[in-house]
C-alpha positions as CSV (number, residue, x, y, z in Angstrom):
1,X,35.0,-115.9,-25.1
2,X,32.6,-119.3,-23.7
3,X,35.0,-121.1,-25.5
4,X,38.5,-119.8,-24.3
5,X,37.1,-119.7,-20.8
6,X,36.1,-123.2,-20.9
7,X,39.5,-124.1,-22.8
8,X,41.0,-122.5,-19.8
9,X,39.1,-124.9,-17.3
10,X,40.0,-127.6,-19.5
11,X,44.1,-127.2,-20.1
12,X,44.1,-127.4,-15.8
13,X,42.7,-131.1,-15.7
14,X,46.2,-132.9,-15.9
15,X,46.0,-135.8,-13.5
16,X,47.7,-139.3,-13.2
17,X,45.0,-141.5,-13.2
18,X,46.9,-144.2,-11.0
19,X,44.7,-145.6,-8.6
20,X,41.3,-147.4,-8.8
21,X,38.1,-145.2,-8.6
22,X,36.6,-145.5,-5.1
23,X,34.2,-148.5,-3.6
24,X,30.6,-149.0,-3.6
25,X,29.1,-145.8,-0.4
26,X,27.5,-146.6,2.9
27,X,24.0,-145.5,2.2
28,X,23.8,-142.7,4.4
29,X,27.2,-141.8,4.5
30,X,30.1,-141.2,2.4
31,X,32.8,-144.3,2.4
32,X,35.1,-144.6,4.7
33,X,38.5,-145.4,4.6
34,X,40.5,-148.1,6.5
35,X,41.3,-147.0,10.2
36,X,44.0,-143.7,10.3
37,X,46.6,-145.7,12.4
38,X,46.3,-148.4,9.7
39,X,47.5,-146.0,6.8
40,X,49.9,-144.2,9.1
41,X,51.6,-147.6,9.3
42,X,51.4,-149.2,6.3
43,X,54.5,-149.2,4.0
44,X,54.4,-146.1,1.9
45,X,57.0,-144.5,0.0
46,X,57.2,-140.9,1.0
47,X,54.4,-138.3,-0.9
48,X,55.8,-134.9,-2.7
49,X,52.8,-132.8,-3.6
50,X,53.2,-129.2,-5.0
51,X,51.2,-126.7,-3.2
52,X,48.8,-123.5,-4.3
53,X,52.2,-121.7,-3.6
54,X,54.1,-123.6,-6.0
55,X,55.8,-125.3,-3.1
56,X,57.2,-128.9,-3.0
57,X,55.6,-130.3,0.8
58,X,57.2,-133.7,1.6
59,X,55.2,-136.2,3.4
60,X,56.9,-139.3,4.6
61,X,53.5,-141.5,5.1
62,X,49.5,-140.7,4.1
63,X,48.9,-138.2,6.8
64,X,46.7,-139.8,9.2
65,X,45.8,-136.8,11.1
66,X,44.9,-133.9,9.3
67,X,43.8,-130.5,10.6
68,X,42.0,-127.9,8.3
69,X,41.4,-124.8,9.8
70,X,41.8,-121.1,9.4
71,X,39.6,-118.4,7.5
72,X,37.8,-119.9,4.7
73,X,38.8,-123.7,5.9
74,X,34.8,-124.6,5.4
75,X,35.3,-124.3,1.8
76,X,38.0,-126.5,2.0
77,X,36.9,-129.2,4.3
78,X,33.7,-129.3,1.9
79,X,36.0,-130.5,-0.5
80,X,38.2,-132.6,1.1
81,X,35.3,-134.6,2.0
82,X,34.4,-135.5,-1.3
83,X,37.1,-137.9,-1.2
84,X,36.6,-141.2,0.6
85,X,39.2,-141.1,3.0
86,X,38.6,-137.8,4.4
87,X,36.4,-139.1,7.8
88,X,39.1,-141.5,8.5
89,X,42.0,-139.0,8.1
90,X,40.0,-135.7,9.1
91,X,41.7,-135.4,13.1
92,X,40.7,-131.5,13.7
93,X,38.6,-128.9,11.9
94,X,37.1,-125.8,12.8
95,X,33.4,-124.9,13.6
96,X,31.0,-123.3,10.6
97,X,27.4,-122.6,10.6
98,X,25.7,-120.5,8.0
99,X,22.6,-121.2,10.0
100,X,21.5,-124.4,8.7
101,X,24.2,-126.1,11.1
102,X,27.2,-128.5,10.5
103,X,27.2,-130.1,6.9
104,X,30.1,-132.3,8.1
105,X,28.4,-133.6,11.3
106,X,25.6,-135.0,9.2
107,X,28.1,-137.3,7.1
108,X,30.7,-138.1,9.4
109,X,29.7,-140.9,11.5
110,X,32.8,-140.1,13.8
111,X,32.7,-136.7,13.9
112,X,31.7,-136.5,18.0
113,X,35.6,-137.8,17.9
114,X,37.0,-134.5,15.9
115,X,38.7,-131.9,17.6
116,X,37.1,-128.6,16.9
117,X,39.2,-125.7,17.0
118,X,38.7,-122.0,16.8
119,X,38.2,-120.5,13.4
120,X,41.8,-118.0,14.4
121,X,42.9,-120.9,16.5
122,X,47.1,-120.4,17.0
123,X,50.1,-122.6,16.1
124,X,49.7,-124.2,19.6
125,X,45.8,-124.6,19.7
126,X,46.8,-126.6,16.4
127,X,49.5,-128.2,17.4
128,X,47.5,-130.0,20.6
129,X,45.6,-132.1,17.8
130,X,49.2,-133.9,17.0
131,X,48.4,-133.2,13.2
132,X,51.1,-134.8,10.6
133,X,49.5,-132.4,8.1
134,X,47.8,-129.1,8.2
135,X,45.9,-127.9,5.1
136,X,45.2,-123.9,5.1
137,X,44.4,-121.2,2.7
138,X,47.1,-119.8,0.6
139,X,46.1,-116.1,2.5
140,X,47.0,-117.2,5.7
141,X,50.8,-118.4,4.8
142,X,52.0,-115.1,6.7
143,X,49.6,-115.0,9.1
144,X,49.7,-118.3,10.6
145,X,51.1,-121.0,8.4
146,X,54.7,-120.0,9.2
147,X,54.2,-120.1,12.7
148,X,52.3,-123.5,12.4
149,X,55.6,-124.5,10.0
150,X,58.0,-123.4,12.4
151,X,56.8,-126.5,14.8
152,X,58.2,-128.8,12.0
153,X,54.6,-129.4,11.2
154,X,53.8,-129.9,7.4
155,X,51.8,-127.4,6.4
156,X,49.9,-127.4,2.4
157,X,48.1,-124.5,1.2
158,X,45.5,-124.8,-1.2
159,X,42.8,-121.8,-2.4
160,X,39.4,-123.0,-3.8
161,X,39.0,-119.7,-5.0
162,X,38.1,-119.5,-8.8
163,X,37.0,-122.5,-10.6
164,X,40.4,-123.1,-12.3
165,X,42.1,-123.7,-9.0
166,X,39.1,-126.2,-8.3
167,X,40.6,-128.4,-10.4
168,X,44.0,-127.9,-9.6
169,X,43.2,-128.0,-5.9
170,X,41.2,-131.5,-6.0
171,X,44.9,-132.5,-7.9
172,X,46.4,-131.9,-4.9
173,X,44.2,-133.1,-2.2
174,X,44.5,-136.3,-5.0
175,X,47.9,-136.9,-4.1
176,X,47.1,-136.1,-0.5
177,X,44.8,-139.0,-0.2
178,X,46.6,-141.1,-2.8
179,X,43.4,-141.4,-5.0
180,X,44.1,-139.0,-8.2
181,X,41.5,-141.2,-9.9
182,X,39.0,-139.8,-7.3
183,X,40.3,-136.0,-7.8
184,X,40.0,-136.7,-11.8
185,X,36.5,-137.7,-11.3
186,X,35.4,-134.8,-9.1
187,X,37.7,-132.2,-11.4
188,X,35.4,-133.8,-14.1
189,X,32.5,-133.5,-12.6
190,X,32.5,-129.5,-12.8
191,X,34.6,-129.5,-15.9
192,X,31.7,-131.3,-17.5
193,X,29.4,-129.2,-15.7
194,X,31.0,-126.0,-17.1
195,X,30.7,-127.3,-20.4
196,X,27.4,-128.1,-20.5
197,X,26.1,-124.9,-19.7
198,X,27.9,-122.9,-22.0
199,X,27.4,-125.4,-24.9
200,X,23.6,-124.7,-23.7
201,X,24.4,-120.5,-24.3
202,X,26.9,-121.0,-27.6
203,X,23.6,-119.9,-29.4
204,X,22.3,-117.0,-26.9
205,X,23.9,-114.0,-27.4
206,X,21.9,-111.9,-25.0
207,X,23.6,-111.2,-21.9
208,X,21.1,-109.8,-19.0
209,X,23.1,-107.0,-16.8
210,X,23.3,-109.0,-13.6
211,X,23.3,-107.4,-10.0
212,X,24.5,-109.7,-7.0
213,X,24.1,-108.2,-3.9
214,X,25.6,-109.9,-0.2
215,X,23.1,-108.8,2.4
216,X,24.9,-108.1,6.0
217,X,23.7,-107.3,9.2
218,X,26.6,-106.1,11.2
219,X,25.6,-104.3,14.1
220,X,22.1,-104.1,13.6
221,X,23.1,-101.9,10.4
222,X,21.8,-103.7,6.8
223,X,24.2,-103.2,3.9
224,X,24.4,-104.4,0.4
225,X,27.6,-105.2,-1.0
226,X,29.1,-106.1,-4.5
227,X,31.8,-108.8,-4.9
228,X,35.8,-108.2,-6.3
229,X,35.6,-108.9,-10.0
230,X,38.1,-111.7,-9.5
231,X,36.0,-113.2,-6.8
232,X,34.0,-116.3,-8.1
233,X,30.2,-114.3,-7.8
234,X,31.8,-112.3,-10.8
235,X,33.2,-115.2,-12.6
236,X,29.2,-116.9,-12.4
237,X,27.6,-114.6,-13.4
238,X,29.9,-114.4,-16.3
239,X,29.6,-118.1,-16.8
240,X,26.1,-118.0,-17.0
241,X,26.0,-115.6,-19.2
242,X,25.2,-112.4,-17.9
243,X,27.2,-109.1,-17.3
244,X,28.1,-107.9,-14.0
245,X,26.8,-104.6,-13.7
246,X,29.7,-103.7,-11.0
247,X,32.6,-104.5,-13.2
248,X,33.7,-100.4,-13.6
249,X,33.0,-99.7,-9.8
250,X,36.1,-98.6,-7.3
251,X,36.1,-101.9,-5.5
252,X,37.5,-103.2,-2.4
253,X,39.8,-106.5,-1.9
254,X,36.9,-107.6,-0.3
255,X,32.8,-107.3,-0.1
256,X,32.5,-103.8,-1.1
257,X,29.3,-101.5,0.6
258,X,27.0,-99.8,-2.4
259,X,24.5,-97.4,-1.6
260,X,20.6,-97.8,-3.0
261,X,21.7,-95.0,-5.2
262,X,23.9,-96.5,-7.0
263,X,22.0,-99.6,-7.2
264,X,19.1,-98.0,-8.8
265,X,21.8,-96.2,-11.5
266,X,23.3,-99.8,-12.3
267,X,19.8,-100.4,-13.5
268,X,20.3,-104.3,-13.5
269,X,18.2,-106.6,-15.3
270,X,18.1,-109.4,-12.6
271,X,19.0,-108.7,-9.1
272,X,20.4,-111.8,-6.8
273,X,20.6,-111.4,-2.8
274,X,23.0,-113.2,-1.6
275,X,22.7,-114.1,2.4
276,X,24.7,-116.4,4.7
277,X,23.0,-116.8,7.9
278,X,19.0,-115.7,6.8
279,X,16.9,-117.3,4.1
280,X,17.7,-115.1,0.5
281,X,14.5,-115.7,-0.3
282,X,12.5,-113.9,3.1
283,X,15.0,-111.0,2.6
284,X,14.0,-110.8,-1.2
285,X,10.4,-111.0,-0.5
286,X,10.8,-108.2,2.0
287,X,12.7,-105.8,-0.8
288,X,9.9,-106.7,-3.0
289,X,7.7,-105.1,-0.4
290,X,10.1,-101.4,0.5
291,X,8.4,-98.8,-1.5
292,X,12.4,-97.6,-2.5
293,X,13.2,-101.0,-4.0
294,X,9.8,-101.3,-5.6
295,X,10.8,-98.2,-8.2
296,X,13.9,-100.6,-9.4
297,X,13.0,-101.6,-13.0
298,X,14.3,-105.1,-12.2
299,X,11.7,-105.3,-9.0
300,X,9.2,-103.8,-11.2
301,X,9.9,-107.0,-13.4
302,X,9.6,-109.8,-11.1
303,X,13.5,-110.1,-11.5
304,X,14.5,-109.8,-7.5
305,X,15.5,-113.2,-6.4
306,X,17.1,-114.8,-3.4
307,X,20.4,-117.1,-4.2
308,X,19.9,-120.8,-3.4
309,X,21.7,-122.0,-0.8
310,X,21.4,-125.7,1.5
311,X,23.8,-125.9,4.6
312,X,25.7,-123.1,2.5
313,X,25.0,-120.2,0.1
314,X,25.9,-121.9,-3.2
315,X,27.3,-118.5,-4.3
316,X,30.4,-118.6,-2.8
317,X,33.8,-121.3,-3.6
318,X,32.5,-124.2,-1.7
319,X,32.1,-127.6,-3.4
320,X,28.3,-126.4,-4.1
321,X,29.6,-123.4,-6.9
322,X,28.5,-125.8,-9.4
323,X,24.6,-126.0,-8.5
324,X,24.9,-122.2,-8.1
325,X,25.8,-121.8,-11.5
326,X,23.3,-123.9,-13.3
327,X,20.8,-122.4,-11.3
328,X,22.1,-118.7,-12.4
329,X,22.3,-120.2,-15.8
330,X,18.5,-121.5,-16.2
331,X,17.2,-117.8,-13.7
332,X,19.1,-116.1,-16.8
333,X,18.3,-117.9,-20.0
334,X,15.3,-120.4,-19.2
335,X,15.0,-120.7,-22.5
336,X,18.3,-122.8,-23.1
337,X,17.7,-125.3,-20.2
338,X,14.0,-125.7,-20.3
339,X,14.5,-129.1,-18.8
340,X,16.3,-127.3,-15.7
341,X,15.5,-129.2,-12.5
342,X,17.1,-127.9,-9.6
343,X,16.0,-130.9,-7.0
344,X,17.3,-133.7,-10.2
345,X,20.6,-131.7,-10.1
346,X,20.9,-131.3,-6.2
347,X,20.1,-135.2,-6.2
348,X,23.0,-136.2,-8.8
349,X,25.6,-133.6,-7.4
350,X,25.2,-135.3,-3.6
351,X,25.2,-138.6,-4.7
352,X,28.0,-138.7,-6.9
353,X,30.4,-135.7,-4.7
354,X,29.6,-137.5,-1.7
355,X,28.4,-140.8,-1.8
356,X,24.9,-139.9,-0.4
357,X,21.7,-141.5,-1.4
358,X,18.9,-140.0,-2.9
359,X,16.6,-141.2,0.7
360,X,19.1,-139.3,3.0
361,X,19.3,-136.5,0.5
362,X,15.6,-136.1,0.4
363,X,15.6,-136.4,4.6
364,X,18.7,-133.6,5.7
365,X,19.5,-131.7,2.7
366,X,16.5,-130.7,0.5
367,X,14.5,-129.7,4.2
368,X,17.1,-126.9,4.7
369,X,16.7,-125.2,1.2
370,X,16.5,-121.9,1.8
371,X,16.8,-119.1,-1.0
372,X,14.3,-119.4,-4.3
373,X,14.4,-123.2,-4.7
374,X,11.5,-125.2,-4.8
């Protein structure tokens, strides 16, 4: 099964590798690309990219202003910024805080110059950013990409959902930015990643029955919720070689509640709190502590943890999905990366996805570690 599903992962990395890889970084900041009026006004021959929606989107230059927004744009602009050109291209986004603040405002030295839109900002909130390109969610095609595609905008929809449309996705952001070579490296990057780790488990055979559990405060009223099975929490924990405990539950197309009851009956042997605006690792300490959660075998165990997250949870699809699952991985079989270095791996994946160095990772992203992380 490690081995079909990484075959799986494998067969989507088809990319023309025809441009050169990208230059040496700034050493705080990612590269930048030449000036967006520049690239508007160079000679280009038009662009045909293929969408998430199997739709053919013709661009007649590089866009040189391009808008993300919409439900779930963070985890796109996360990766969008991986490639060079994205600060120079990048006109209007919209605003994201998981309580850590802006990951984008740290990296992009013009960002005081980006428009920031509402996260359910309209066709003509969009519109007033005179985008030549608009890149949204495959979910919100009904919703607001027609309407945004009815002002002869082009509009690309993308999903950054499941780690097979990862590499897909950075294919078509490649041609976006006319640097496949770039989306071939990154789509690498977590292939090889992938890889690794289940090479690491080809010999374990144990799988631990793995709980993750979103904490949300809505109201002032704490609930615990389980993911979709197709959602990628499910698909880590299977990568990392565990068993979702949830897989037979009646769930939701969405974060689905579950009752202490049924937790305790699930009878998980590691337990994962997932939170996206506190520290995972206070609200873990504090279940350690509640006399109800203290009868759970896998509390009993020392097996409670709180999921590692930076500026973002990396639970969820954003470009960080990769550092949450090696750090699943080693939580669930320590044995099969005993040289597992979490600070090493944060250090490699910011340099090399960003263009960061190690001096300005140490300085903005490893003092906002929240979750259990060194």
């Amino acid at each position: 099964m490690k081995k079909l599903i990484y075959a799986l992962l494998l067969g989507l990395l088809i990319f023309s590798a025809c441009s050169t890889a990208p230059a040496a970084q700034e050493p705080t900041a990612p590269a930048h690309a030449e000036p967006a009026a520049t690239v508007a006004d160079s000679a280009q021959p038009q662009i045909i990219v293929v969408d998430a929606l199997g739709r053919e989107v013709t661009l007649s230059h590089p866009p040189a202003r391009i808008v993300v927004t919409g439900r779930g744009f963070t985890l796109i602009l996360d990766a969008v910024y991986m490639f060079p050109e994205a600060p120079a291209r990048i006109a209007a986004m919209g605003d994201s805080n998981q309580g850590n603040g802006n990951f984008i405002s740290r990296i992009d030295p013009g960002f005081d110059q980006k428009m920031i839109l509402q996260t359910d900002a309209g066709a003509e909130q969009i519109a007033a950013a005179n985008p030549d390109l608009v890149i949204f969610k495959s979910y919100l095609a009904e919703s607001v990409g027609k309407s945004v595609e009815a002002l002869h905008i082009p509009v690309l929809y993308v999903d950054f959902e499941t780690p097979e449309q990862y590499t897909r996705d950075l294919a078509i952001l490649g041609k976006v930015f006319q640097n496949e070579a770039r989306a071939k490296e990154l789509a690498e990057y977590y292939l090889n990643g992938v890889g690794r780790i289940q090479a690491a488990l080809e010999e374990d055979i144990e799988k631990p029955r793995v709980l993750m559990l979103y904490y949300s405060e809505k109201d002032g009223a704490v609930a615990f919720n389980v993911p979709p099975l197709s959602w990628i929490q499910t698909r880590m924990v299977e990568l990392a070689g565990g068993e979702p405990v949830w897989g037979s539950a009646n769930l939701s197309n969405g974060w689905t509640v579950v009752t202490l009851e049924q937790i305790a009956a699930w009878d998980a042997d590691r337990i994962f709190i997932i939170s996206y605006q506190k520290n995972s690792a206070e609200i873990a300490a504090a279940l350690k502590s509640d006399p109800q959660w203290q009868a759970l075998r896998a509390v009993k165990q020392n097996h409670l943890y709180g999921f590692p997250a930076d500026f973002y949870s990396w639970d969820q699809s954003d470009s960080r999905w990769i550092l949450g699952l090696s750090w699943l991985a080693a939580q669930l079989h320590p044995k099969s990366f005993p040289q597992y270095d979490p600070l090493a791996e944060v250090q490699q994946f910011y340099q090399q996805m960003y263009g960061l160095n190690a001096e300005f990772v140490a300085a903005e992203i490893q003092p906002v570690f929240r979750g259990d992380l060194p």
